[in-house]
KOLNULUM-245851 format. One record per residue (C-alpha): residue in three letters; x, y, z. Coordinates in pm, 1 decimal, m for minus. Example, Ala and Ser with C-alpha at 12.3 -4.5 7.8 and 13.67 -1.06 7.14 Angstrom:
KOLNULUM-245851
residuo/u/v/w
Ala/1230.0/m450.0/780.0
Ser/1367.0/m106.0/714.0
//
This chain:
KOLNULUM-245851
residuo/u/v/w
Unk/3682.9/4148.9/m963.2
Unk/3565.0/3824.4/m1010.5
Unk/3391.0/3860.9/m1292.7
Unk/3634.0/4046.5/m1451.4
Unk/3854.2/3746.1/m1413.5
Unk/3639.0/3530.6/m1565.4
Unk/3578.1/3707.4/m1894.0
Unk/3732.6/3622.2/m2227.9
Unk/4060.2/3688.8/m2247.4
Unk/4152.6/3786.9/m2617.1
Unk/4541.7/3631.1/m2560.4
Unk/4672.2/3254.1/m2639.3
Unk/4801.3/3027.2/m2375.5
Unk/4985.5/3013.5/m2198.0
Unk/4859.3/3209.2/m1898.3
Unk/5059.0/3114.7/m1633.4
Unk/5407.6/3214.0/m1762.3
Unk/5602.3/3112.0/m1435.1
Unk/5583.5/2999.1/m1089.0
Unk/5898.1/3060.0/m842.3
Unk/6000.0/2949.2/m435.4
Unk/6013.4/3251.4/m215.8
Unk/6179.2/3110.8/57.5
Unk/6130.6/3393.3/282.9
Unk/5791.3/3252.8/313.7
Unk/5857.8/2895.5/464.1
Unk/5805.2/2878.0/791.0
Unk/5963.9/2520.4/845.6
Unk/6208.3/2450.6/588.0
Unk/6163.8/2059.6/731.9
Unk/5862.7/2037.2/695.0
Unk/5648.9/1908.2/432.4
Unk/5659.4/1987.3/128.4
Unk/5907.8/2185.8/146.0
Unk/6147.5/1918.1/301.4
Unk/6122.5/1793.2/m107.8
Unk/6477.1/1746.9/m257.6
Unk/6384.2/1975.2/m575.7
Unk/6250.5/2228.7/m365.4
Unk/6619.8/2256.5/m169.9
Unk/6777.3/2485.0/m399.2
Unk/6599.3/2825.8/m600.2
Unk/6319.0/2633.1/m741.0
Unk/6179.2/2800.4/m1049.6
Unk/5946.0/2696.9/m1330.8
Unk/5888.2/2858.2/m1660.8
Unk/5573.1/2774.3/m1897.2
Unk/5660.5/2874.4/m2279.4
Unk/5402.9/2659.1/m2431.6
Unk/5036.8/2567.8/m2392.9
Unk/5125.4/2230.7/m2289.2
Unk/5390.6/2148.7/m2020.9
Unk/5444.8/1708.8/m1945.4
Unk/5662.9/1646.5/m1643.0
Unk/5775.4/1292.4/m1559.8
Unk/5925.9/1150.9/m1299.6
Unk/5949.9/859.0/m1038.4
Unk/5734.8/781.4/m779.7
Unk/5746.3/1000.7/m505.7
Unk/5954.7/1292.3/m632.3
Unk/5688.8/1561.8/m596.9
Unk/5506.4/1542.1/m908.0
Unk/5172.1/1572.1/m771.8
Unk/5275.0/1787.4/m511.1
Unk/5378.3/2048.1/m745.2
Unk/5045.1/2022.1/m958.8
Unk/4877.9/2055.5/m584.2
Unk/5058.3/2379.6/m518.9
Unk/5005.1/2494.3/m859.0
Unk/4642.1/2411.5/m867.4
Unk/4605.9/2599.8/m534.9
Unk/4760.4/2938.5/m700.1
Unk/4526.8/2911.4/m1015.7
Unk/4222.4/2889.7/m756.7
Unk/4139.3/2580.2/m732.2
Unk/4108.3/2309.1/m442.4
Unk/4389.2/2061.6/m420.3
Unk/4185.8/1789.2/m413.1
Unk/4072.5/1861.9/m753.5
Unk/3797.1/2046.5/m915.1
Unk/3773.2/2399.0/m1072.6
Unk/3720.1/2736.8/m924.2
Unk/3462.6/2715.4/m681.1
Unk/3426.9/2344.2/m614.9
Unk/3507.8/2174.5/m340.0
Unk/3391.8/1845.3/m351.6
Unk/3605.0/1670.0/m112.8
Unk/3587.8/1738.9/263.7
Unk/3978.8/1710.3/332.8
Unk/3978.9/1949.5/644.4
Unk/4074.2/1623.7/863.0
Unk/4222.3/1443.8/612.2
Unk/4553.3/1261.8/791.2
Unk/4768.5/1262.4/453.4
Unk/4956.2/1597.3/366.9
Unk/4871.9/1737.3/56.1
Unk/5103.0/1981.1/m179.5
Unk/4838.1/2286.5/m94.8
Unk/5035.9/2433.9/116.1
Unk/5348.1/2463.2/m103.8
Unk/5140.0/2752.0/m319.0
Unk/5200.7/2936.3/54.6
Unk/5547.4/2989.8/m81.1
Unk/5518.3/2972.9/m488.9
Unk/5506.0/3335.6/m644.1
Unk/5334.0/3312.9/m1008.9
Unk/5372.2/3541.6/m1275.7
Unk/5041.2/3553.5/m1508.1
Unk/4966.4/3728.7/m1859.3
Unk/4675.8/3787.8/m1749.7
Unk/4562.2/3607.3/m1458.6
Unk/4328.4/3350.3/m1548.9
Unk/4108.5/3133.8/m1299.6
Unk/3898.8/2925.7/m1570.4
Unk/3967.3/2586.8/m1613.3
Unk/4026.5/2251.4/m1418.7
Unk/4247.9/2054.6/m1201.5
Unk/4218.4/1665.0/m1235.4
Unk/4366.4/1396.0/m988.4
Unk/4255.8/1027.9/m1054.2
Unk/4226.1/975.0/m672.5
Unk/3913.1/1251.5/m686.3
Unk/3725.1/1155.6/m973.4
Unk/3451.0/950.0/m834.9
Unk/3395.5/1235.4/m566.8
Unk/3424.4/1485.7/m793.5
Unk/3173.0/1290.3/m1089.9
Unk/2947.6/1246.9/m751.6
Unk/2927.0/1608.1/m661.5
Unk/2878.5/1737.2/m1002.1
Unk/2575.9/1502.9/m1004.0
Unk/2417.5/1630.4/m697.1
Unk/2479.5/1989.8/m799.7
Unk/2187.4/1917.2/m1072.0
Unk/1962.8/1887.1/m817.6
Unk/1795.6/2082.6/m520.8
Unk/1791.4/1995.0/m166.8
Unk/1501.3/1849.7/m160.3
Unk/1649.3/1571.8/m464.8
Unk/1438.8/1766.3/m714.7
Unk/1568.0/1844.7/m1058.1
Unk/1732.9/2191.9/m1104.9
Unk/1629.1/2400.0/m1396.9
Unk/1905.0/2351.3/m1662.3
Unk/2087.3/2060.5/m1815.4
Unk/2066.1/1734.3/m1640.4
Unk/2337.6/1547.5/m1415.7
Unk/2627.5/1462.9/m1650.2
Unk/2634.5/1129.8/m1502.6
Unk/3010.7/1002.7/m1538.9
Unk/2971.1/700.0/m1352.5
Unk/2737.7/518.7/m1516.4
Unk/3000.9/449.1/m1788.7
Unk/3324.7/232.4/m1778.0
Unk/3622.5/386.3/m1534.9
Unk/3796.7/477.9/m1844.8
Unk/3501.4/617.2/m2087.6
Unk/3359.9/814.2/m1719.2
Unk/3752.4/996.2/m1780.1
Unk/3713.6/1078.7/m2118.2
Unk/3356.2/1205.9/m2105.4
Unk/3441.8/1429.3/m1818.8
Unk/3752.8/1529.2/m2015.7
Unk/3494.8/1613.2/m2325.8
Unk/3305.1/1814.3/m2098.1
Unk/3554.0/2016.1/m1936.2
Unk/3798.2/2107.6/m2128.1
Unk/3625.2/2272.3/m2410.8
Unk/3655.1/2642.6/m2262.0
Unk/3916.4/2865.9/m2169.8
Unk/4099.2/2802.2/m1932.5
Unk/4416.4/2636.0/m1754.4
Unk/4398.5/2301.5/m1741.2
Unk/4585.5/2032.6/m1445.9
Unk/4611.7/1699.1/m1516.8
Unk/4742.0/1416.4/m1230.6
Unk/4757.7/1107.5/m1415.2
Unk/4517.9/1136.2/m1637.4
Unk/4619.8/792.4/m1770.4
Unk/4532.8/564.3/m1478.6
Unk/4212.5/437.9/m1605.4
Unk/4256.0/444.3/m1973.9
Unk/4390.1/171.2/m2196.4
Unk/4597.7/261.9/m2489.5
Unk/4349.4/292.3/m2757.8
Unk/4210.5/569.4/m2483.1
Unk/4502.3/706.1/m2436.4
Unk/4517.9/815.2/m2823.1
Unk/4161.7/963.9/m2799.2
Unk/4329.2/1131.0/m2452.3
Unk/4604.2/1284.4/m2729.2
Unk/4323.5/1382.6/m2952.9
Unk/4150.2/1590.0/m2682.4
Unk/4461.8/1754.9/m2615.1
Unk/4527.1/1843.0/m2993.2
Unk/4229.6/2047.3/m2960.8
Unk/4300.9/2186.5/m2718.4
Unk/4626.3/2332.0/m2786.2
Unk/4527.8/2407.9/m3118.9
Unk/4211.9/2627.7/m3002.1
Unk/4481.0/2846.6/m2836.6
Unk/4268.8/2926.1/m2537.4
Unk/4374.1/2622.7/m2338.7
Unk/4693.5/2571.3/m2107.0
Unk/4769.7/2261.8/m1994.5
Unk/5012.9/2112.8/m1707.0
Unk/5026.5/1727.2/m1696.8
Unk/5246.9/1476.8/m1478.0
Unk/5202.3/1137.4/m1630.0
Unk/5385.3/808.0/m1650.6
Unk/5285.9/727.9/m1987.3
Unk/5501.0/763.6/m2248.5
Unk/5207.7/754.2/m2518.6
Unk/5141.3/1074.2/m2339.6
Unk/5472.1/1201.5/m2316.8
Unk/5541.0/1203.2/m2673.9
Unk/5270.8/1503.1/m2729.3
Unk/5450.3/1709.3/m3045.4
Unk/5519.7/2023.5/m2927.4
Unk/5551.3/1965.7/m2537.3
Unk/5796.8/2067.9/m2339.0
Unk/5900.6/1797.2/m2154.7
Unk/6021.4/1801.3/m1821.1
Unk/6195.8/1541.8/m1599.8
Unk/6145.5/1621.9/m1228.1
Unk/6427.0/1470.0/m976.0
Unk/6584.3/1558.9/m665.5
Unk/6788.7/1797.2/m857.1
Unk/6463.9/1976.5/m980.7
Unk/6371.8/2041.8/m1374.5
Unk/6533.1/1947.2/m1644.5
Unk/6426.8/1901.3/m2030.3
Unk/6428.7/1557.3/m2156.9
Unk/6334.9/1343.2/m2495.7
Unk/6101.1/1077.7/m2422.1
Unk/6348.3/826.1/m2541.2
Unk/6570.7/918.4/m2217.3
Unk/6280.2/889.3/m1945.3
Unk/6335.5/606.8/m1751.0
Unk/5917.4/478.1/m1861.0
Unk/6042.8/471.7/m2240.6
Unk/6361.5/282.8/m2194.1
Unk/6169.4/16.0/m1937.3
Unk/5931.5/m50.3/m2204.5
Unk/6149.7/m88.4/m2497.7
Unk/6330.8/m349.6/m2263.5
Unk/6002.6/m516.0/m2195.8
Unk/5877.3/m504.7/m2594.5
Unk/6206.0/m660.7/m2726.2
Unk/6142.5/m977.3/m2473.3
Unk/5791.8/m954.8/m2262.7
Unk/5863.5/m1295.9/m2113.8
Unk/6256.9/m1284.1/m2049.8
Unk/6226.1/m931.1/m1957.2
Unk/5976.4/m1041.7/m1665.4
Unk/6135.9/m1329.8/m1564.4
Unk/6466.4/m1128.2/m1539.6
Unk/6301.3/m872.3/m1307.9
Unk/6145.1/m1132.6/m1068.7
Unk/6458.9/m1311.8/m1056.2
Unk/6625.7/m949.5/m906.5
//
């Protein structure tokens, strides 16, 4: 079955078509994550393009919901791709959005478990065990291509090489941030990557960013996530794009009127 999985599938993206709450299957209704505002009423999420961007504040479940749909694609929620696991979490004290895929239903055409889920907190663990996997246990070389050696690059250039490398193939693709260690000009090469990637048709993606760079992808859909759940939204109504035309028009009176708050 698994290999079967794996093989080319001769359809575009995207794969996952939608992901729905079955309440029947929380045990604990208060308990995290399901205690999450957006997750109070009939939570339900549709995918109709290759690329889905959802914004939001801090702390309204955005990573949460990439967690729990990470988990359903296959993958580990602390990041990775099918197969990987290269962060011990099993006594971890935070709570992670894993557990939410307990009670997500997906509907796939077809089911695809290629691909990659990214979170900026794992990178360095993740670079690190993709490194080590190059080699045996006695520290010799493995026979094939050498360690891919992210680290020994700037934070940001580590991202986009890793980026490069991953998410040439087919697959659906989970981004957490991706933003948090590249500077604008990086940012643009992030938007090129993802231009070829939507336009090889073989590549879903699912992104929660606060960068509007990123945000203004042509052809997105665009979601804000709030208490109140999903909703569409133009990147000139996020709360990110309106802060930082405030700040552009005035840098200096702009901070000194938020200090002064």
């Amino acid at each position: 079955m698994a290999g079967k999985r794996n093989r080319t599938i001769n359809l575009p993206a995207p794969y996952l078509r939608r992901v729905w709450l079955d309440r029947a299957l929380i045990r604990d209704a208060a308990a995290y994550p399901f205690c999450l505002p957006f997750l109070s009423a009939d939570f339900e999420l549709g995918f109709d393009r290759a690329i889905t961007i959802i914004v939001g504040e801090n702390g309204t479940g955005k990573s949460t919901l990439l967690e729990g749909i990470a988990a359903l694609a296959g993958y580990d929620e602390a990041g990775g791709g099918k197969g990987y696991r290269p962060v011990d979490h099993t006594v971890a004290i935070e709570a992670m959005g894993g557990r939410l895929s307990q009670a997500l239903r997906a509907s796939w055409l077809p089911k695809i478990t290629n691909g990659w889920f990214f979170r900026a907190e794992s990178f360095f663990s993740v670079a690190r065990y993709l490194d080590a996997a190059a080699f045996d246990e006695n520290g010799n070389p493995e026979l094939g291509p050498p360690p891919p050696d992210f680290l020994s690059h700037s934070h940001g250039e580590g991202f986009l090489r890793f980026f490069e490398e991953r998410c040439r193939r087919q697959g659906i693709f989970i981004f957490d941030e991706p933003e948090s260690a590249l500077s604008p000009s990086r940012q643009v090469e992030f938007l090129k990557l993802l231009r070829r990637m939507d336009r090889s048709g073989i590549c879903q993606v699912v992104m929660a960013t606060h960068a509007p760079m990123l945000m203004a992808y042509p052809g997105a859909r665009l979601l804000r996530l709030s208490k109140y759940g999903l909703d569409p939204v133009a990147v000139e109504d996020t709360d990110h794009y309106r802060l930082l035309r405030e700040f552009w028009s005035d840098p200096a009176g702009f901070v000194e009127t938020m200090l002064e708050e």
